[in-house]
C-alpha positions as CSV (number, residue, x, y, z in Angstrom):
1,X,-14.2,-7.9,-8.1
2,X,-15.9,-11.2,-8.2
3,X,-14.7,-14.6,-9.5
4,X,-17.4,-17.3,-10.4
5,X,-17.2,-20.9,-10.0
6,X,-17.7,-23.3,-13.6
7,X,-21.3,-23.8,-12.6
8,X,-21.9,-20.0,-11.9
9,X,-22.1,-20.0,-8.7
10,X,-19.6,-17.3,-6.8
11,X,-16.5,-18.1,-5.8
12,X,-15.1,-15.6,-3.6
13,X,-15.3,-11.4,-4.0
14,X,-12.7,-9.3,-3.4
15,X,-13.7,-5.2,-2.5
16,X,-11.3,-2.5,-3.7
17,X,-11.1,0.7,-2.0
18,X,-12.8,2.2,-5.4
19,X,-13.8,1.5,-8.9
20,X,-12.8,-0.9,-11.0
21,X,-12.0,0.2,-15.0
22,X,-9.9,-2.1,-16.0
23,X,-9.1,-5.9,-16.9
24,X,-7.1,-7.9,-14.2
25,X,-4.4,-9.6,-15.6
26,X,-3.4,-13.4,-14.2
27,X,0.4,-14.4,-13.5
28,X,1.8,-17.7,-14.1
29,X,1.1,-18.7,-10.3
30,X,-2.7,-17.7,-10.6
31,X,-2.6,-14.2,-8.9
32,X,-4.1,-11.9,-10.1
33,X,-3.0,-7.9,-10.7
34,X,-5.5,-5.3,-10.8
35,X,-5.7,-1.1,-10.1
36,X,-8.4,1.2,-8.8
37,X,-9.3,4.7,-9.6
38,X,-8.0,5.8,-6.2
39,X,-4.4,4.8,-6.9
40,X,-4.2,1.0,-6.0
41,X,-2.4,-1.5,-7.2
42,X,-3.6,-5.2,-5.9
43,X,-1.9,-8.3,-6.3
44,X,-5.0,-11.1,-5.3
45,X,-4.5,-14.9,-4.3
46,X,-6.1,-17.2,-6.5
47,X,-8.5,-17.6,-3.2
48,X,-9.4,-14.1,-3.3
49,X,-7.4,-12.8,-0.3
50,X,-5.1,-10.0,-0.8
51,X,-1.2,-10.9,-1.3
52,X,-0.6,-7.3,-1.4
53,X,-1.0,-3.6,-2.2
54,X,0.6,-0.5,-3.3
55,X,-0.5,3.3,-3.2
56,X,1.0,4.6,-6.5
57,X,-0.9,8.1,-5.8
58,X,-2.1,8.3,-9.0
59,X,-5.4,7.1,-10.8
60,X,-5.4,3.6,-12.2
61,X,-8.2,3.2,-15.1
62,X,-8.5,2.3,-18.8
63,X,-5.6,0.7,-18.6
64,X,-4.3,-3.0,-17.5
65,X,-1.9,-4.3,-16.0
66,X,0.8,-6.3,-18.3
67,X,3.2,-9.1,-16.7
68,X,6.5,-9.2,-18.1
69,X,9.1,-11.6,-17.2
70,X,11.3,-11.5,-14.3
71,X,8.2,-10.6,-11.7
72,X,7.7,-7.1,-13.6
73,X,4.7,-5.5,-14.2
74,X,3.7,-2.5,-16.5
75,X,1.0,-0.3,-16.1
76,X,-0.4,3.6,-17.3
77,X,-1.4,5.9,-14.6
78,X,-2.6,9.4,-15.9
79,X,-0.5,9.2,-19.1
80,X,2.5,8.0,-17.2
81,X,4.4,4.5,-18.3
82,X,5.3,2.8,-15.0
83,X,7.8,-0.2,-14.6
84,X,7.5,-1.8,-11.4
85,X,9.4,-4.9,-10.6
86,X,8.5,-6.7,-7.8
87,X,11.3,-7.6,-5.7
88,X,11.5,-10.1,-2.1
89,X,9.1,-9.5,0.7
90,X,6.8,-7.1,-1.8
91,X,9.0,-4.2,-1.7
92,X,9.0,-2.5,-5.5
93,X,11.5,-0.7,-7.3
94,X,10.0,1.4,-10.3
95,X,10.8,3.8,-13.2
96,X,8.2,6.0,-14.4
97,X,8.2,7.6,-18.1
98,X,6.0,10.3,-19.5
């Protein structure tokens, strides 16, 4: 991932531990939520460093994250709805629906 500066020039990148198929989505703080092929789920500092990461197991692709309210976040792995919410010190609670 790769964000740019106004005048083009790169502002910081940010390496995944695979591909990338998906939009990021941007919370009201500026981080930013993205998943991988391999399973990940990133939450990314508006500086580019990572705030966090979880192994869901499954592939992550075709399909971006939404932010709900309430620090939730809602995501499709392999044809699965998934409803994590993001509780203190990054530990997650989540319901999964086929």
């Amino acid at each position: 991932m790769v964000a740019f500066n106004p005048d083009g020039t790169v502002k910081w990148t940010f390496k995944t531990k695979y591909w990338l198929n998906s939009s990021p989505s941007i919370d009201g703080n500026g981080v930013i939520y993205i998943g991988d092929e391999s399973g990940y789920l990133y939450a990314i500092n508006p500086d580019g460093t990572l705030k966090w990461e979880l192994d869901l197991k499954k592939k992550i692709y075709y399909s971006s994250v939404a932010i709900g309210s309430n620090n939730t976040i809602l995501l499709v792995q392999e044809e699965i709805f998934m409803h994590l919410k993001i509780a203190e010190h990054h530990h997650f609670l989540h319901h999964q629906k086929k």
